[in-house]
VMD Tcl script that draws the C-alpha trace (Angstrom):
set ca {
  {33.20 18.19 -26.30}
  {29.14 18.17 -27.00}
  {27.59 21.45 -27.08}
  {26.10 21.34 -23.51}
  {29.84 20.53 -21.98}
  {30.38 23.59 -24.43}
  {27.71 25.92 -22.69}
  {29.07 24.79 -19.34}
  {32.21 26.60 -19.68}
  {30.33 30.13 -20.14}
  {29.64 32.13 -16.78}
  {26.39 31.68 -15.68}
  {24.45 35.31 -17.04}
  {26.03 34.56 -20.56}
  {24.80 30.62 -20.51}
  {21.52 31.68 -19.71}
  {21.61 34.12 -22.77}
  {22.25 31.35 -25.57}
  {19.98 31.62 -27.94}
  {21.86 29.02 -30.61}
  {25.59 27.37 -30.29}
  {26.64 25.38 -33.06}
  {29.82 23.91 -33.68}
  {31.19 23.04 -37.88}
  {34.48 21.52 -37.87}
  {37.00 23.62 -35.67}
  {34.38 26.43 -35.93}
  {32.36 27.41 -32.90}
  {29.33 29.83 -33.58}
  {27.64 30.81 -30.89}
  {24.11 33.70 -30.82}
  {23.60 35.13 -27.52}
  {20.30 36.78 -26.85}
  {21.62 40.60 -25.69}
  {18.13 42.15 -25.30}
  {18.19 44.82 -22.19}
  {21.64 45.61 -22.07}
  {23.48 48.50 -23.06}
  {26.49 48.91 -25.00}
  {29.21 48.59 -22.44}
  {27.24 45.32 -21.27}
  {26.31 43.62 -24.83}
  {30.56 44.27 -25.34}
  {31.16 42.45 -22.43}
  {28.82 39.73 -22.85}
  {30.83 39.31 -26.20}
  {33.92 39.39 -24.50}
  {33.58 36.72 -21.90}
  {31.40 34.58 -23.98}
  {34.26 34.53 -26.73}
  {37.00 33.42 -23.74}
  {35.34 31.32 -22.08}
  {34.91 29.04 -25.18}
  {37.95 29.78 -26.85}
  {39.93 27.23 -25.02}
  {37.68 24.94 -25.40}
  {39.11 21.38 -26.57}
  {38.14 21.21 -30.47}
  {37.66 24.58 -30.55}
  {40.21 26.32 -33.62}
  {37.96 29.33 -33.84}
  {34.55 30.97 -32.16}
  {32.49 33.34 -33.61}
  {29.84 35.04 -31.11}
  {27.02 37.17 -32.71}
  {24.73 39.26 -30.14}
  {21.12 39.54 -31.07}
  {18.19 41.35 -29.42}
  {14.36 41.33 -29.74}
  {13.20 43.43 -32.86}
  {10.94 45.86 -30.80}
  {14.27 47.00 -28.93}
  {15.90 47.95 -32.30}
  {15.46 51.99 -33.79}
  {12.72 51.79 -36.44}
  {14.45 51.30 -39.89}
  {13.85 53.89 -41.94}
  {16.40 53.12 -45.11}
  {15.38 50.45 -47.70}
  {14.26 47.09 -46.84}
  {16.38 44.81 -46.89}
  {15.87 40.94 -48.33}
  {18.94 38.24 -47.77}
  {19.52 35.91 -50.67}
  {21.67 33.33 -49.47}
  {22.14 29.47 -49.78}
  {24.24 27.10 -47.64}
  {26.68 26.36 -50.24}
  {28.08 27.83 -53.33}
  {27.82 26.87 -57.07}
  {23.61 26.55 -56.95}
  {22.97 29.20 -58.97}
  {22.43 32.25 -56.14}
  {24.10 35.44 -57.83}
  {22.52 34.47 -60.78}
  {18.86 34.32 -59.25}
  {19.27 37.70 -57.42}
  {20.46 39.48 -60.36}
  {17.62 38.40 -62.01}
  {14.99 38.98 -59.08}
  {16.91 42.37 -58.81}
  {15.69 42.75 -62.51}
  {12.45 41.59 -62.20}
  {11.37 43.11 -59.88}
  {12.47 46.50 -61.40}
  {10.62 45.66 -64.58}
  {7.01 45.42 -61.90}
  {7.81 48.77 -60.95}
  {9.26 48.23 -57.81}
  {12.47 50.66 -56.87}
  {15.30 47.65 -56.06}
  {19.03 48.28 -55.44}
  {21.54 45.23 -54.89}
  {24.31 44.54 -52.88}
  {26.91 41.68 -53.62}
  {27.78 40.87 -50.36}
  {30.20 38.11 -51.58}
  {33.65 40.31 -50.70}
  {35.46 37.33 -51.82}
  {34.40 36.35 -55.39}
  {31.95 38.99 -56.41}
  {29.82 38.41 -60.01}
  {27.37 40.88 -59.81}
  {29.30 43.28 -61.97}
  {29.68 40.79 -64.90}
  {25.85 39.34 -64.49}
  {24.23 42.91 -64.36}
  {27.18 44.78 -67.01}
  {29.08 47.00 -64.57}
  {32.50 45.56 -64.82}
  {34.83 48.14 -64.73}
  {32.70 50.82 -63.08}
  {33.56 53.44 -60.15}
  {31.19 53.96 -58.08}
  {31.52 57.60 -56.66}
  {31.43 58.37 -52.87}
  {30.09 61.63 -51.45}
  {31.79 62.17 -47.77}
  {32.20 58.94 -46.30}
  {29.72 57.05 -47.86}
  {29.58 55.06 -51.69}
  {27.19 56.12 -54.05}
  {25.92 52.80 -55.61}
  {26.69 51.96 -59.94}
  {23.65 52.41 -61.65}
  {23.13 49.08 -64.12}
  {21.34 49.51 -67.68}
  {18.93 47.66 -66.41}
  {17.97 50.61 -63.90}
  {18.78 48.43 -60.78}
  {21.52 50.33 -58.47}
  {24.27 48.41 -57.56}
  {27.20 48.31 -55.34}
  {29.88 45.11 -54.90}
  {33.78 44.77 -54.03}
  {34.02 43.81 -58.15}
  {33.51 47.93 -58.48}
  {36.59 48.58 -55.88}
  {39.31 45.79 -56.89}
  {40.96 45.15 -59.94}
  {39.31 42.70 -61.57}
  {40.57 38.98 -60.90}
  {42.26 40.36 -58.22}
  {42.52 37.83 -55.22}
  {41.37 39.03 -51.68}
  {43.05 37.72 -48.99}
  {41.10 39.10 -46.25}
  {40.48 37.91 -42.83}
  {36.46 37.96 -41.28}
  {36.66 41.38 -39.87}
  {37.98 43.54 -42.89}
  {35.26 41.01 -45.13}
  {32.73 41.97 -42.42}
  {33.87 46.36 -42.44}
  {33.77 46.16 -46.39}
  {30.13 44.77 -46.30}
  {29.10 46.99 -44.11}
  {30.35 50.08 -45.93}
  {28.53 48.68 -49.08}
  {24.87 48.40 -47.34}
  {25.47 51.65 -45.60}
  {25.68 54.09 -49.28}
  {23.83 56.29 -50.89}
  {20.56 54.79 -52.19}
  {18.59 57.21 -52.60}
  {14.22 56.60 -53.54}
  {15.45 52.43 -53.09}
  {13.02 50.77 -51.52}
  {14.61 47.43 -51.44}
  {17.85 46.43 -51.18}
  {18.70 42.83 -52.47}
  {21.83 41.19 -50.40}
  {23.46 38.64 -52.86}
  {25.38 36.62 -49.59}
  {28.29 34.89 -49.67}
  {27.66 30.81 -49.38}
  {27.61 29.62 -45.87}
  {27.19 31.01 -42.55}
  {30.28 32.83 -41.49}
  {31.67 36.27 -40.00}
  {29.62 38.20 -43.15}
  {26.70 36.51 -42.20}
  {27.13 37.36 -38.74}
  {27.54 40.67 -38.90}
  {24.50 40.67 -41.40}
  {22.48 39.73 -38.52}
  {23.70 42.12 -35.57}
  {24.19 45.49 -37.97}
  {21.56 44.72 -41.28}
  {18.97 42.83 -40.01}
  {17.28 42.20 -42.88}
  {13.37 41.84 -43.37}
  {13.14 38.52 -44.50}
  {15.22 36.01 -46.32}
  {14.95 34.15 -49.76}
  {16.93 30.24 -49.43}
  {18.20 29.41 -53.03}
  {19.29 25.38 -53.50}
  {19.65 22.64 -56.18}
  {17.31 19.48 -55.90}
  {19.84 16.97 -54.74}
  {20.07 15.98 -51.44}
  {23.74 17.76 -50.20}
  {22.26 20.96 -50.68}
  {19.38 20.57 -50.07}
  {21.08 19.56 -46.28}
  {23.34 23.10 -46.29}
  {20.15 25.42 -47.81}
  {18.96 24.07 -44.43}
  {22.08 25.23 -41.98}
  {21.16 28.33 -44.13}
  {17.51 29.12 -43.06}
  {18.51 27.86 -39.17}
  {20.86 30.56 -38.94}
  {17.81 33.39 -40.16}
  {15.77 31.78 -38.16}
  {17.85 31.64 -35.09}
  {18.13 35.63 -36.29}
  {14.73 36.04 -36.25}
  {14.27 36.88 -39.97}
  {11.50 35.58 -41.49}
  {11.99 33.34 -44.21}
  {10.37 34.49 -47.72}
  {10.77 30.58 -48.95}
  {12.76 28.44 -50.96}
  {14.11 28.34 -54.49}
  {14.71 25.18 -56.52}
  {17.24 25.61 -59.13}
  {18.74 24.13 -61.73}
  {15.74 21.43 -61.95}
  {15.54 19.80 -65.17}
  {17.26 20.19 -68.04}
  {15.63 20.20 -71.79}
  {18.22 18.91 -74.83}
  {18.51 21.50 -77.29}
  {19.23 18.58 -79.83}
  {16.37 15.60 -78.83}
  {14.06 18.29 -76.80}
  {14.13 15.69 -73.67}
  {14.00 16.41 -70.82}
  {16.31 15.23 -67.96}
  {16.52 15.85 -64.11}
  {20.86 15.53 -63.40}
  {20.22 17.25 -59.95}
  {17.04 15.47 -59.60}
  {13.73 17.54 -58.86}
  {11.48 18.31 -56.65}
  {13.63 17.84 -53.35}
  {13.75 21.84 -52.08}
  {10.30 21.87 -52.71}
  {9.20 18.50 -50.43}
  {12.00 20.50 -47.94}
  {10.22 23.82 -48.00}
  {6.75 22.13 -47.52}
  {8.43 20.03 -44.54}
  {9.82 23.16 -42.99}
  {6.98 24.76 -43.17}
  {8.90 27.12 -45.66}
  {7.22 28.35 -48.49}
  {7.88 27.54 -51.78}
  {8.67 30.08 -54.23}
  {9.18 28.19 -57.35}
  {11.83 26.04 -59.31}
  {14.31 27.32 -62.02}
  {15.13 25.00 -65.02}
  {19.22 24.03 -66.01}
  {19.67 26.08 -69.10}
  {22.09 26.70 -71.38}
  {20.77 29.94 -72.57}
  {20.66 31.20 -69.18}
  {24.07 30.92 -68.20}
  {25.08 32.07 -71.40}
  {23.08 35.74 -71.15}
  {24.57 35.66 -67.40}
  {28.00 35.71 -68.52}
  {27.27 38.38 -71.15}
  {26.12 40.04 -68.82}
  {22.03 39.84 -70.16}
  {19.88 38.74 -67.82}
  {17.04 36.41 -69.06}
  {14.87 38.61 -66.76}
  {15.73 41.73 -68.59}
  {13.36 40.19 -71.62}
  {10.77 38.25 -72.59}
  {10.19 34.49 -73.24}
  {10.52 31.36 -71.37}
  {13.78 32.08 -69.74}
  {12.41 35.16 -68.09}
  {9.06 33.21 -67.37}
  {10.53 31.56 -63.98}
  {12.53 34.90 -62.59}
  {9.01 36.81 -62.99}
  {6.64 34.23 -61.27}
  {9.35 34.46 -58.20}
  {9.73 38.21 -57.93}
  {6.06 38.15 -57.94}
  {5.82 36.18 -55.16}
  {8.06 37.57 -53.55}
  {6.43 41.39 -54.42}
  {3.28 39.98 -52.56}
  {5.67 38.87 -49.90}
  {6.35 42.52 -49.38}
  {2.65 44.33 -49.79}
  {1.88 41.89 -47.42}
  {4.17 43.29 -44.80}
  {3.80 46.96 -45.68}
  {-0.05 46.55 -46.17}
}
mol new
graphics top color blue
foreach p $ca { graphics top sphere $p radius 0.5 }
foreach p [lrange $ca 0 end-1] q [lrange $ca 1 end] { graphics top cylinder $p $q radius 0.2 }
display resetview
């Protein structure tokens, strides 16, 4: 079925309330625009929205996500909170929010993190916290400070380590929601390290953590380049502004010869970002030395010298990105 024989099967009120329905696969995602009604309504709205397209032919599973306008939700008055997510994995976005997490600590800035990836969670090795507790005071965590003074909290702190979860959407969704809802004390911004993709964790994201704005990491080449995309439709769709785009691993410098080489290619999220209308935050080289300090658990952005160079210029940006909506 296309999408509009899709809408046609929802009752009229809910129809008129799509704001976004998108279908991957078996996978049915549909955002319905809930603003005016009260809780017993927006439930229902969920409710009939999610059976009327659940027998839909082609349709394995739906996911419905209820948004409404910003001015209807309470004032925030926690931590801001800034999404880091990509539309596939393996481009390099734990690594950049560690080191944005960093970096912007090192300008002064009072940053906590939050590795919302339930299911294969590196934070603790890239900021040095593997093995860590954190504490919880009543019913709420109390994040792991990292020597590098950013607070931190991730499911690598509450599992075994290498310990497999097999965990359907809602208990990923309930464990990501208990790790944005701690302790943070003077934090002023919270980094969200997201899972790739744009599923149930994402989702809930949206309806219970709106965040502020959104930072799109990708590699050059094209097939990323198309999922960063799905990525900064679905904050969009969410109303979250998007802080811009992030080109990494683009270019690569031999150690041995000192030439340099583009495997990934170079320059493609940036021509995306300026034909979105997204702005560009800057590009990250393929390094060697890089991934090495990541494993160890050093990040480049915890010192000086070229490696650090890139991680600074973008937390900059994105500092201004922040004065700008606070000033």
């Amino acid at each position: 079925m296309d999408l509009e024989d899709l809408k046609a099967r929802l009752p009229r009120e809910a129809a008129a309330r799509v704001r976004s329905l998108k279908q991957s696969g078996e996978t049915l995602t549909a955002i319905l625009d809930a603003s005016g009604l009260d809780a017993a309504a927006r439930n229902a709205l969920e409710r009939e929205a999610h059976s009327a397209l659940a027998g839909a032919p082609g349709v394995g599973e739906v996911r419905v996500a209820l948004m409404a306008d910003k001015a209807e939700q309470p004032a925030r008055t926690g931590p801001v909170i800034v999404a880091v997510g990509s539309g596939k994995g393996g481009v390099g976005k734990s690594t950049l929010t560690a080191n944005l997490a960093v970096a912007l600590a090192r300008a002064g800035r009072k940053v906590g993190l939050v590795d919302a990836d339930v299911y294969g969670p590196s934070q603790p090795t890239l900021l040095d916290t593997e093995g860590q507790r954190p504490r919880a005071e009543g019913d709420k965590l109390v994040p792991v400070m990292s020597r590098f003074g950013v607070p931190m909290l991730s499911m690598g702190h509450l599992v075994e380590p290498g310990k497999a979860l097999a965990w359907r959407g809602p208990m990923a969704s309930g464990a990501f929601g208990q790790l944005v809802d701690a302790i943070w004390g003077d934090v002023e911004v919270i980094l969200l390290d997201l899972p790739p993709g744009t599923g149930d964790v994402q989702i809930t994201m949206l309806q219970k953590h709106k965040p502020a704005g959104a930072v799109i990491v990708s590699t050059p080449q094209d097939l990323a380049l198309i999922d960063a995309q799905r990525a900064a439709q679905l904050f969009e769709q969410g109303k979250v502004p998007i802080i811009g785009l992030v080109e990494n691993m683009a270019g690569y410098v031999c150690p041995h010869c000192g030439e340099t080489s583009d495997p990934f290619g170079r320059g493609g999220a940036q021509a995306a970002a300026e034909q979105a209308g997204i702005p560009f935050l800057g590009r990250i080289p393929l390094s060697l030395s890089v991934r090495q300090a990541s494993d160890a658990g050093t990040p480049p952005a915890a010192g000086e010298g070229e490696d650090a160079a890139p991680f600074s210029a973008i937390a900059a940006r994105v500092g201004e990105w922040l004065d700008r909506r606070t000033g």
